[in-house]
Backbone as a chain_set.jsonl record, in Angstrom:
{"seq": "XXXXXXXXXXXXXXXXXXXXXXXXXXXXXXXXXXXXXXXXXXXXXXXXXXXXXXXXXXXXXXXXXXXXXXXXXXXXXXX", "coords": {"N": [[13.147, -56.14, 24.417], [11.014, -53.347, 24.579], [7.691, -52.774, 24.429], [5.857, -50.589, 23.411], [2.576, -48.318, 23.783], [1.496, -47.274, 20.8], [-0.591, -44.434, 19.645], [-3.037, -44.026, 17.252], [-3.075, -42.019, 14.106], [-5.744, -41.244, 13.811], [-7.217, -40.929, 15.933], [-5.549, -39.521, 17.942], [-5.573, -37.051, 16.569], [-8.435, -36.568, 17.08], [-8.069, -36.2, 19.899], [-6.876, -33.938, 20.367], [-8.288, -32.514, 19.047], [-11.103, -31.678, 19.577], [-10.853, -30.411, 22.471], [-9.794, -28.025, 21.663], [-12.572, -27.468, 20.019], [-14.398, -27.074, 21.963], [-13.297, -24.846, 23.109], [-13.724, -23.3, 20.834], [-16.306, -23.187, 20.66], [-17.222, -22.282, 23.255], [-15.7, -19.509, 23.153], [-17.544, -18.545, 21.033], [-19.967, -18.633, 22.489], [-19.789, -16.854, 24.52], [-18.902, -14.565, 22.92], [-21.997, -13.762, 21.469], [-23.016, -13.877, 24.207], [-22.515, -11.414, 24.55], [-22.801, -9.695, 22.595], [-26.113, -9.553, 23.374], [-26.177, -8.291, 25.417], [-24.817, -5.677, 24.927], [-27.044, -4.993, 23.08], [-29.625, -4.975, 24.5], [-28.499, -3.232, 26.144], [-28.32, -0.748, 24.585], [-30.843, -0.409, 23.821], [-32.132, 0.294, 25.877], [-30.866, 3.047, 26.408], [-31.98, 4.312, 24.62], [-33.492, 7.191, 23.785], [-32.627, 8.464, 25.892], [-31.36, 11.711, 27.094], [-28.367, 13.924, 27.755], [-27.71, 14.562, 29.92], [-29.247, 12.443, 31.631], [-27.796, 10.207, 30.748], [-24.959, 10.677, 31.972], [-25.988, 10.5, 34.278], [-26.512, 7.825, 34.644], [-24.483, 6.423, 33.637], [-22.74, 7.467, 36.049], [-23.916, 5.852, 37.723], [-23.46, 3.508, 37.305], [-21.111, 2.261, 36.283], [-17.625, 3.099, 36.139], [-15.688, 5.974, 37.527], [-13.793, 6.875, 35.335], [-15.491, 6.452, 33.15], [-17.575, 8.437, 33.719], [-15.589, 10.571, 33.415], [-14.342, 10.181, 30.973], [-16.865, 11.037, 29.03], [-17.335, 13.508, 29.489], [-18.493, 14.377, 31.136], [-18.153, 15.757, 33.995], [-17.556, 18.292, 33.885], [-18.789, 21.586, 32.301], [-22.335, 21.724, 31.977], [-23.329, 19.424, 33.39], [-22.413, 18.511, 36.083], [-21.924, 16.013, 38.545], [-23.401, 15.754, 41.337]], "CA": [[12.35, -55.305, 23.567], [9.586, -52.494, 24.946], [5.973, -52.526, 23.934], [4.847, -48.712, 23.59], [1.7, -48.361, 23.175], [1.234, -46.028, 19.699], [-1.952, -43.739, 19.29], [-3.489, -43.945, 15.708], [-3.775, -40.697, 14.445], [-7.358, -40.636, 14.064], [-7.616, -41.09, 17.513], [-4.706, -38.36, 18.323], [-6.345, -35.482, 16.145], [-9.499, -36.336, 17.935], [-8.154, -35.943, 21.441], [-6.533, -32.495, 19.818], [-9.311, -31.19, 18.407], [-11.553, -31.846, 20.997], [-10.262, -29.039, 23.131], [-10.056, -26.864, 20.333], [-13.803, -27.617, 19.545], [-14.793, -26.496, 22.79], [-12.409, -23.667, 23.351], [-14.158, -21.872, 19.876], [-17.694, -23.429, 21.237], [-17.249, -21.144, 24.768], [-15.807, -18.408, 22.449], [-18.73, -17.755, 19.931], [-21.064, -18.162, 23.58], [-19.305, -15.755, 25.039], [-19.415, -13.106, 22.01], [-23.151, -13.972, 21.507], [-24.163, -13.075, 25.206], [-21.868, -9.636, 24.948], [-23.655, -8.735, 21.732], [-27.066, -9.446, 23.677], [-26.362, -7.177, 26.36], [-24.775, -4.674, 24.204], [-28.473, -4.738, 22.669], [-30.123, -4.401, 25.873], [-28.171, -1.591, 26.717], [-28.37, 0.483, 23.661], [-32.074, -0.05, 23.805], [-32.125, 1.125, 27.292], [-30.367, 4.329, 26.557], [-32.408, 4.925, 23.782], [-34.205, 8.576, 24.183], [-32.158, 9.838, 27.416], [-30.875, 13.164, 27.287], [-26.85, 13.942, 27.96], [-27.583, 14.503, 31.949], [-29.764, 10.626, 31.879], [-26.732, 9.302, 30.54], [-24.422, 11.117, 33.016], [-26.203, 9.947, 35.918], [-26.664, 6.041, 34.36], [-22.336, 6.394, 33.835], [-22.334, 7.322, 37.2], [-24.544, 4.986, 38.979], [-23.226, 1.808, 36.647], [-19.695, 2.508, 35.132], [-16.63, 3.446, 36.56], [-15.766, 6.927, 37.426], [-12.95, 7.015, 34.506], [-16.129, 6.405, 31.788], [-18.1, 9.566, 33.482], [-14.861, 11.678, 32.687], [-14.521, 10.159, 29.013], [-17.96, 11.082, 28.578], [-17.255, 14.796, 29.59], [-20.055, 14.639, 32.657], [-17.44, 16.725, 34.838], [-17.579, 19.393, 33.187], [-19.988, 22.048, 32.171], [-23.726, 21.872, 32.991], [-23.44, 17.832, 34.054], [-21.468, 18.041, 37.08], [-22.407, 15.169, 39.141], [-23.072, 15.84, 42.984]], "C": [[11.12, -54.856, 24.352], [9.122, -52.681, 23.754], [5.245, -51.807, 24.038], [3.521, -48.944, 22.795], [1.7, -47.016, 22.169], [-0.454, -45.729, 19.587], [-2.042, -43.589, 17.656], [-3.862, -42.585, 15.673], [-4.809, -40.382, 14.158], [-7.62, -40.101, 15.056], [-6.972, -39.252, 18.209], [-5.738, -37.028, 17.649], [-7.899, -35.701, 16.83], [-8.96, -36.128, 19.391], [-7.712, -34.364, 20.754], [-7.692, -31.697, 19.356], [-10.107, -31.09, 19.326], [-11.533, -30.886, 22.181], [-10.918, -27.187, 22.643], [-11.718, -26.668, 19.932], [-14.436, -26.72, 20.567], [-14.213, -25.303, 23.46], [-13.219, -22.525, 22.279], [-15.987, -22.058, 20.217], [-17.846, -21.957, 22.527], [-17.023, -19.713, 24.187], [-17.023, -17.466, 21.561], [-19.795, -17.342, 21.442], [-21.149, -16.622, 24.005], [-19.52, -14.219, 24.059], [-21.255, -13.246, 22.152], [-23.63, -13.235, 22.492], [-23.616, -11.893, 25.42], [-22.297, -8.983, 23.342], [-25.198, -8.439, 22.256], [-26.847, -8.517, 24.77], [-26.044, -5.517, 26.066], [-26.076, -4.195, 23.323], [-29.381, -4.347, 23.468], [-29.721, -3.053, 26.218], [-28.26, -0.436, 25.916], [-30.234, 0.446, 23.355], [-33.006, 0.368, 25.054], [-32.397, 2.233, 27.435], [-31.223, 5.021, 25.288], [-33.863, 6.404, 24.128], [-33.902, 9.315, 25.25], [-31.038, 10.846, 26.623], [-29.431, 12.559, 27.987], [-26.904, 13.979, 29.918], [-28.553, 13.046, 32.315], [-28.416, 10.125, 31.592], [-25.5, 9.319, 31.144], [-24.725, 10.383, 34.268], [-26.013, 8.447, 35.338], [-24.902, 6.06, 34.28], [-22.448, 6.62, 35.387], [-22.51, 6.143, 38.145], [-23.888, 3.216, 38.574], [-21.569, 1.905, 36.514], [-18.706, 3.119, 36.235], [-16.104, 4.77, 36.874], [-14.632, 7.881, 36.413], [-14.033, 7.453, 33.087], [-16.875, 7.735, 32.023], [-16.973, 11.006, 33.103], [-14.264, 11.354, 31.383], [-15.353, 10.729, 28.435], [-18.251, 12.825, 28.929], [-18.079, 15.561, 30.697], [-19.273, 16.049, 33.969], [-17.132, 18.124, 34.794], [-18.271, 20.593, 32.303], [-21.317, 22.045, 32.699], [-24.049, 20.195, 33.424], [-22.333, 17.596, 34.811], [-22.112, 17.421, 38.014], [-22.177, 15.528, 40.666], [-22.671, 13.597, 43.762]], "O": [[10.289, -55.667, 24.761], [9.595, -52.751, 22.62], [4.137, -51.939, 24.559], [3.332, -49.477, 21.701], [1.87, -45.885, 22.625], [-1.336, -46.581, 19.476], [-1.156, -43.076, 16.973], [-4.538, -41.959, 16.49], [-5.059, -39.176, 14.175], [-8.157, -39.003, 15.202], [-7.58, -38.289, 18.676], [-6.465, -36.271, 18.292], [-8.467, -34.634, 17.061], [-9.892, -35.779, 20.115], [-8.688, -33.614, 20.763], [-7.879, -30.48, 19.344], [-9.794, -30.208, 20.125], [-12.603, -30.783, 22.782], [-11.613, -26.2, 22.885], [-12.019, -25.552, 19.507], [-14.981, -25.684, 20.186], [-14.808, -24.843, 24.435], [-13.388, -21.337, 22.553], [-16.785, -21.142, 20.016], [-18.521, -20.931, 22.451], [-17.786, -18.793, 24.483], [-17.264, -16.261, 21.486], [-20.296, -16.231, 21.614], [-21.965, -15.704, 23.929], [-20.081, -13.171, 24.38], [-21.716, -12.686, 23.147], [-24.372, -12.268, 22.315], [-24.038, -11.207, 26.351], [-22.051, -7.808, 23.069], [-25.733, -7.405, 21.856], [-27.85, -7.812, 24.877], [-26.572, -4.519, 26.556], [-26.094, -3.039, 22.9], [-30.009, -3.327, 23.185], [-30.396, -2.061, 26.493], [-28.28, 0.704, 26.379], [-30.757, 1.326, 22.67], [-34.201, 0.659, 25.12], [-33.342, 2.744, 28.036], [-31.079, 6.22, 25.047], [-34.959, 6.244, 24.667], [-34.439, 10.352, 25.639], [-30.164, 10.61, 25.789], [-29.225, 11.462, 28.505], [-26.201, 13.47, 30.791], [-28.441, 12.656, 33.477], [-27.945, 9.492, 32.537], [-24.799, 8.31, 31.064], [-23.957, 9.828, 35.054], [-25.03, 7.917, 35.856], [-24.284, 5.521, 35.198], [-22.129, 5.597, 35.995], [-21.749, 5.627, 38.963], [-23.87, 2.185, 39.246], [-21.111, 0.912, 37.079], [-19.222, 3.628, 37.23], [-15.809, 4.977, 35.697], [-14.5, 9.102, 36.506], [-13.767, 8.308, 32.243], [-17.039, 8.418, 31.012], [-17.335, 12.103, 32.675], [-13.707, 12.239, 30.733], [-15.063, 11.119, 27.304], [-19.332, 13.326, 28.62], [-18.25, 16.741, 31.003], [-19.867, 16.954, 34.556], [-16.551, 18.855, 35.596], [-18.156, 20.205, 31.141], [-21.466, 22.362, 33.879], [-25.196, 19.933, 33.786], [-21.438, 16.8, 34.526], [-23.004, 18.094, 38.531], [-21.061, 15.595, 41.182], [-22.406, 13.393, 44.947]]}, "num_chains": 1, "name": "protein.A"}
């Protein structure tokens, strides 16, 4: 006759949750500091003109977001 050791499940749903605790802990962080920068940045941009916000897409952002943003075209064509 084996002698397994058995986990009580108190014990078990604490090693399980445990994880889980800190998996939605890192989650809320994570939203938190991408709503604070999304605040930062919209209080940044607050009072520039369509050719400020052209050049800031250019100089920061990808060159996919200055042709979402229509910069290529008309009187905000970026040298």
């Amino acid at each position: 006759m084996t002698n397994t050791h058995k986990t009580s499940k108190p014990r078990l749903i604490a090693i399980i949750s445990l994880p889980l605790v800190l998996l939605a802990a890192y989650g809320g962080s994570t939203f938190y500091q991408a709503q604070l920068e999304q605040e930062a940045f919209t209080h940044r941009i607050q009072g520039m003109g369509e050719y400020e916000l052209c050049q800031l897409a250019e100089n920061e952002f990808s060159i996919k977001m200055v042709e979402d943003m229509g910069c290529l075209t008309g009187n905000y064509v970026l040298q």
